[in-house]
N, C-alpha and C positions, 0 to 999 in steps of 0.2 A: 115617193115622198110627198107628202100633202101640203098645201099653196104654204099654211101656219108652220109647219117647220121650217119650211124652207127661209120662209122669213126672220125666223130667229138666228139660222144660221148665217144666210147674208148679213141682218144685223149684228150678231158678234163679229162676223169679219171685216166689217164696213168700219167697225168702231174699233178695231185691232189695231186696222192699216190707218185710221183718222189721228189714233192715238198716235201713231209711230210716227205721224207727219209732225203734227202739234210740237209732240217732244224735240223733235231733229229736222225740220227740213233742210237741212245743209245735207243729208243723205242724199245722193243723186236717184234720179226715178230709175235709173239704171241699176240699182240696188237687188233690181227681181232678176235678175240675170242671174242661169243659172244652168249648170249641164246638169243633162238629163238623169244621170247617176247621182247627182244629189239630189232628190225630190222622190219623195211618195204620194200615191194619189190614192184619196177615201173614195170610193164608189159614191154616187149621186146620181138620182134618175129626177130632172124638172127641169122646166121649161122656165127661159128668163128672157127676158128685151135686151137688144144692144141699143146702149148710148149713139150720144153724138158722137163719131168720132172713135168706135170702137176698133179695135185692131187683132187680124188674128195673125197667130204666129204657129209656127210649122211644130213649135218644139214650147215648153215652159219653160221661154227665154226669150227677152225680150230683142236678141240680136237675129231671128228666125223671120221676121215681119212676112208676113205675107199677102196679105189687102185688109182692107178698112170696109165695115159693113155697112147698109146704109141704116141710120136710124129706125128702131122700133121693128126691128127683123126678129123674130121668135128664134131662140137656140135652144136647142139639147144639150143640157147641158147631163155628162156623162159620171163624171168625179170632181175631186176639187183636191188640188195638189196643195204639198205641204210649204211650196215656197211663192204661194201669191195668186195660181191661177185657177181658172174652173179649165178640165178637160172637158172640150165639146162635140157634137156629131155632127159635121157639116160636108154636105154635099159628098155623100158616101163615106170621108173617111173622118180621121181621128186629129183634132187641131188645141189649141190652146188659147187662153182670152184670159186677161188678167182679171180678177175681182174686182180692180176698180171700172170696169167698163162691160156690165151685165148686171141690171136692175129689175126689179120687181115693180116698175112704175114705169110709163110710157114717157119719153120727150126729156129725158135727162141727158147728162153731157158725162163722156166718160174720162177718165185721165188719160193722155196719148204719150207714150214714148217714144214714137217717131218723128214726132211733128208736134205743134206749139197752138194753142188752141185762140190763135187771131188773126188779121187779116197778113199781119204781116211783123217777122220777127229777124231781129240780127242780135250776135253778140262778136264783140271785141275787143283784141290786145292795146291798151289803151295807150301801151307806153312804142311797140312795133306798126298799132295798125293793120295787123293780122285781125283777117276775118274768121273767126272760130266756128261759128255758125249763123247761115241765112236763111231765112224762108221769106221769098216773096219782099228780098230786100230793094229792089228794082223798081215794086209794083208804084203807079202814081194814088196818094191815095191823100186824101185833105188828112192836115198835120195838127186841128186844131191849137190849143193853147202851149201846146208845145214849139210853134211859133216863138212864142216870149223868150225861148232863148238864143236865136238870132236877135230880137232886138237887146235880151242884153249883152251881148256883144257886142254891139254897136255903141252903142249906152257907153260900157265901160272902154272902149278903144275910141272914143272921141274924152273921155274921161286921160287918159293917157296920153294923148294928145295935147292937154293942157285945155281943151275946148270947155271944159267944166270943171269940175271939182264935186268932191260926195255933198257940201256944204252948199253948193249953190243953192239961194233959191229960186222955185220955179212958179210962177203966177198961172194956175189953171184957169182958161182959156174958155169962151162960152163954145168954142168951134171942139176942142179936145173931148167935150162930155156931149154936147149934143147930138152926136152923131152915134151914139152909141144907146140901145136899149137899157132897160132898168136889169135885165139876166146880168148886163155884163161886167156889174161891179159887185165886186167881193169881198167891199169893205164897205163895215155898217159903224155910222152911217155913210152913206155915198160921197165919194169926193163932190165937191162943187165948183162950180164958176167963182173964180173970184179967190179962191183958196190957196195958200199958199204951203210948197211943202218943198224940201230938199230934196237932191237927185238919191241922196242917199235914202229918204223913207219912200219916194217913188219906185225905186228901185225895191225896198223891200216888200211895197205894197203889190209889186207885178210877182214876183217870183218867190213870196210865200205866202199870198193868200189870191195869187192868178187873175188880180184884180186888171182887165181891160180900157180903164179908163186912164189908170197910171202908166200904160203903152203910149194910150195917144198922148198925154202930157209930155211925156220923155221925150218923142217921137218929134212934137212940135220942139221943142227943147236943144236938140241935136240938129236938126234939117230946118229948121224955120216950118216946119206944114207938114202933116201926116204923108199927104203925096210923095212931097219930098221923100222924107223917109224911107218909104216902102222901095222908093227904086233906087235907093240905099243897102237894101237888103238884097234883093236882087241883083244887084251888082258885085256882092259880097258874096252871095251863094255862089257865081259865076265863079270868082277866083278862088275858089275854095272847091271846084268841081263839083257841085251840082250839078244833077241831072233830072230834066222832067221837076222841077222845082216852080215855083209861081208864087209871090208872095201878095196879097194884094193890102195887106192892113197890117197892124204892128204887133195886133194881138192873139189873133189865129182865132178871134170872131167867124162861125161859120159861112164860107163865102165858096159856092161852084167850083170859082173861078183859081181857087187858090189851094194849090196840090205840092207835095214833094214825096218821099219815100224813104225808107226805115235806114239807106245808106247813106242819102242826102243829110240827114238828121243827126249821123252819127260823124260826119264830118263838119259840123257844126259844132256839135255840143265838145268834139275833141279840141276842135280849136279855140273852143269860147274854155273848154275846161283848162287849160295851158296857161289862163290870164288868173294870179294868186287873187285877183277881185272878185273875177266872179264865183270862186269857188265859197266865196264869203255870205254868196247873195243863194246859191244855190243847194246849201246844204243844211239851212235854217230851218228846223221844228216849229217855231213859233218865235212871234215877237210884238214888241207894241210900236205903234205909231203914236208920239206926245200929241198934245192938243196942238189945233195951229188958230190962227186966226179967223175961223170960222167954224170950229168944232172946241168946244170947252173939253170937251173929256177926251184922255186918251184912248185908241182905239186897238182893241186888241187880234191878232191875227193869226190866224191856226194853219200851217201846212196841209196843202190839198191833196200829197204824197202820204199813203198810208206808212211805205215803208220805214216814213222818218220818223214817224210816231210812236211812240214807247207805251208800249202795252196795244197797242193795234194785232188784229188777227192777222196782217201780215207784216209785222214790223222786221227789220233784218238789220242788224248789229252791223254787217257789212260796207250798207250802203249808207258813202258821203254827200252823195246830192240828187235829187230827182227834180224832173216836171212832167204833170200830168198835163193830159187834155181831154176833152171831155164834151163830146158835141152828138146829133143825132146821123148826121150821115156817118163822121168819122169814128165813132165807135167811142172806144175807151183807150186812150196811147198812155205812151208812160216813157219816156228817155231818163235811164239814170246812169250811176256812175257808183260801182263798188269797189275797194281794196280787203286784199286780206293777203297775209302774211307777205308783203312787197310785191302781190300780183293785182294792178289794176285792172279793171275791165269795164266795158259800155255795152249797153245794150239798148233795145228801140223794141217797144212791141207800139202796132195799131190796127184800130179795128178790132180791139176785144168788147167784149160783151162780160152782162152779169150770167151767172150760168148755174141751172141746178143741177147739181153733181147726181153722180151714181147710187148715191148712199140719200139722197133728199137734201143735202146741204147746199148752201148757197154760196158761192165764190164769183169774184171779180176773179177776171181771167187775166186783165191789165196786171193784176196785182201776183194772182198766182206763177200767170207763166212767167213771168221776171226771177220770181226767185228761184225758177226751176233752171232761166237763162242764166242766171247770177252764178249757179251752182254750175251749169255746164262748162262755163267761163271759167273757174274756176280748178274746174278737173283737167281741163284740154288747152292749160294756158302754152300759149310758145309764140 
């Protein structure tokens, strides 16, 4: 078969299985599962690339795994079966590889069913605490912006306390914003020195549009000094059982020094998701900040969570609160929080990347593997 048909064929089946996601991803990737007595295979003779992350399987089913190839390996491929996979010729005998991970283009990322395409993934029974599934939940690995919700936690349990109120006002500080670069605010225009704004719009300013400067305000707010604060945190991950945890700042500003992991995170965001406040601050699309006394116009603020976004390429009806994080060592994280039909769950991916797929498309993997977690969570609740 010649390089152009082949291509046309990959492209109808790339755009089959794209369509069939589009329509339903609440389908689980497990979906290609399949005994051998239901499946025919068309004859195919060409040669195709493995993905990132390609995986082969004993049988055209994805419960067969067998190993994972390395990138850009030339296969034979031999047929191509009727429930998802190319039959292929490797290493003398006769294996299987699903269509989404064998490309006509070099250095693409394939879809994996046995593993989650970041550095590090958990999901969880929200209301038991059951670990449903981990990869590499243990690992130490910087938590960027996804920090913010330890410090809302803090925020709202000295709120609880009596220590503040949503209504306080809070006088920004020349120490709160100077220490922070121009990247680290996410709200236009920039808070300032001198500005004055309630724990309530600080609050909405940190954890829906991941703004870094409304940490340190809070921060000074709660502790008297960001210092303060920080080993506030610290000492809260402590009693909360963190492990290999380091917090050094309020806002998960990129800093060496400052690690936790995808287990650490999920025992946070459980315990921070437990208080009906911050489920208020956490699960917000969008909102406005009024004028205050240093900004005439009101300031408008767009969740940094694709999944909350309605009409987003990964938006999910499911999920009621997310936080992203978003840095150069620490990849692309993402901790949210879904219910459906009375079954809660949490999940933690970090260390995702953007990634060109199988087919030339382009996906957040932050955003993809979540809802492939969301969906596993879902089917394997107990």
């Amino acid at each position: 078969m010649n390089l152009k048909n082949l291509k046309k064929i990959f492209t109808k089946t790339a755009l089959s299985l794209a369509l069939a996601l589009t329509i339903s991803f609440t389908v689980p990737m497990a979906s290609l599962q399949a005994e051998a007595a239901y499946y025919s295979v068309t004859p195919i003779s060409a040669v195709l690339l493995s993905c990132n992350g390609t995986e082969v399987f004993a049988d055209a089913d994805t419960t067969t795994f067998v190993k994972t190839l390395a990138v850009n390996t030339p296969v034979q491929v031999t047929g191509q079966t009727s429930n998802g996979f190319w039959q292929v010729s490797l290493d003398g005998g006769i294996y299987y590889i699903s269509q989404q991970a064998l490309s006509v283009a070099a250095n693409t990322t394939a879809v994996r069913f046995t593993s989650y395409d970041v550095n590090a993934a958990l999901v969880a029974n929200a209301a038991s605490g059951k670990i449903i599934y981990s990869q590499g939940a243990n690992d130490k690995l910087e938590p960027a912006s996804t920090t913010k919700i330890m410090t809302a936690l803090l925020v709202i349990e000295a709120i609880e306390a009596g220590q503040l109120t949503l209504d306080t006002p809070v006088l920004t500080s020349a120490t709160a914003v100077a220490s922070l670069p121009s990247d680290a605010s996410h709200v236009e225009p920039r808070l300032q020195a001198g500005e004055i704004l309630t724990v309530d719009q600080l609050l909405t300013a940190m954890m829906v549009s991941s703004d870094c400067q409304a940490c340190n305000i809070l921060a000074e707010a709660v502790a008297g000094s960001v210092s303060n604060f920080v080993a506030l945190m610290n000492a809260r991950a402590t009693q909360l059982g963190c492990v290999n945890t380091n917090f050094t700042n309020p806002s998960g500003y990129p800093d060496k020094n400052m690690y936790t992991n995808a287990y650490s995170l999920y025992l946070i965001t459980a315990n921070a998701y437990a208080h009906p406040l911050f489920k208020q601050y956490f699960g917000m699309a969008s909102a406005v900040l009024p004028a205050t006394n240093m900004c005439a116009a009101p300031r408008a603020l767009v969740n940094t969570d694709a999944l909350v976004i309605p009409g987003s390429a990964y938006y999910n009806p499911y999920v009621v609160g997310g936080k992203t994080g978003t840095a150069n060592r620490a990849g692309q994280c993402l901790v949210t929080v879904a219910s459906r039909e009375g079954k809660t769950i949490i999940t933690v991916v970090l260390g995702g990347k953007n990634r060109t797929m199988y087919d030339g498309t382009v996906k957040s993997s932050r955003y993809y593997e979540t809802n492939r977690l969301i969906e596993l969570g879902f089917a394997n609740y107990w």
